[in-house]
N, C-alpha and C positions, 0 to 999 in steps of 0.2 A: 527555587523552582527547579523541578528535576525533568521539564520538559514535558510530562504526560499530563500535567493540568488543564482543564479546559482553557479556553480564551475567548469568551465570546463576544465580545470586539471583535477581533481579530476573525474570527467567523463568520462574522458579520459584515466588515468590510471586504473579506473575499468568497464573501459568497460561497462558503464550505460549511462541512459540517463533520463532526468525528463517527465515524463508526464504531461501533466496538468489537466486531469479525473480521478478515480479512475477505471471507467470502463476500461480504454485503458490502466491501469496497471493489470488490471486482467485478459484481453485478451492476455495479451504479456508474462506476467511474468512465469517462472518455478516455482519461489515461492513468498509467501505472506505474508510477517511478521507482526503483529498488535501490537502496542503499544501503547493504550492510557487508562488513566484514563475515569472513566464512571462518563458521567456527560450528562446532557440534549443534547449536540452537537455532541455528538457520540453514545448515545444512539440507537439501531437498526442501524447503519453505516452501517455496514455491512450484507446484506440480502441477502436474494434468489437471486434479480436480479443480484446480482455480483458472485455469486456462480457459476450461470448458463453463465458468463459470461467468467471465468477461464477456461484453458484449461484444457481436462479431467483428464493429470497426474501431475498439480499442486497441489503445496503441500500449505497449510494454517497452520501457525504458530499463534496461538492466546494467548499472554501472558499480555492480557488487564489484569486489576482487576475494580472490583467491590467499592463499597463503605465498 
């Protein structure tokens, strides 16, 4: 398993569901947890348009690092 396969158990007992945009997780979501290393492919990931895209009392959790 390389991680990106559904679980739907596992969606099922927490009550989640997978998106397939980022947009349409940042429209839905209460909150927004970031985890990745910074490297060219995630670089700027996350902008304005998705900012503006979250609802107004979502919360962003950002515990990327840097190089």
């Amino acid at each position: 398993m390389n991680g990106h396969e559904r679980r739907p158990a596992a969606e099922q007992t927490l009550q989640a569901s997978r998106v397939e945009r980022i947009e349409d997780l940042c429209e839905q979501a209460d909150f927004v947890s970031l985890h990745v290393d910074l490297n060219p492919a995630t670089h700027n990931m996350f902008g304005a348009h998705l900012f503006e895209a979250m609802k107004n009392d979502a919360v962003l959790v950002n515990t990327s690092r840097g190089p």
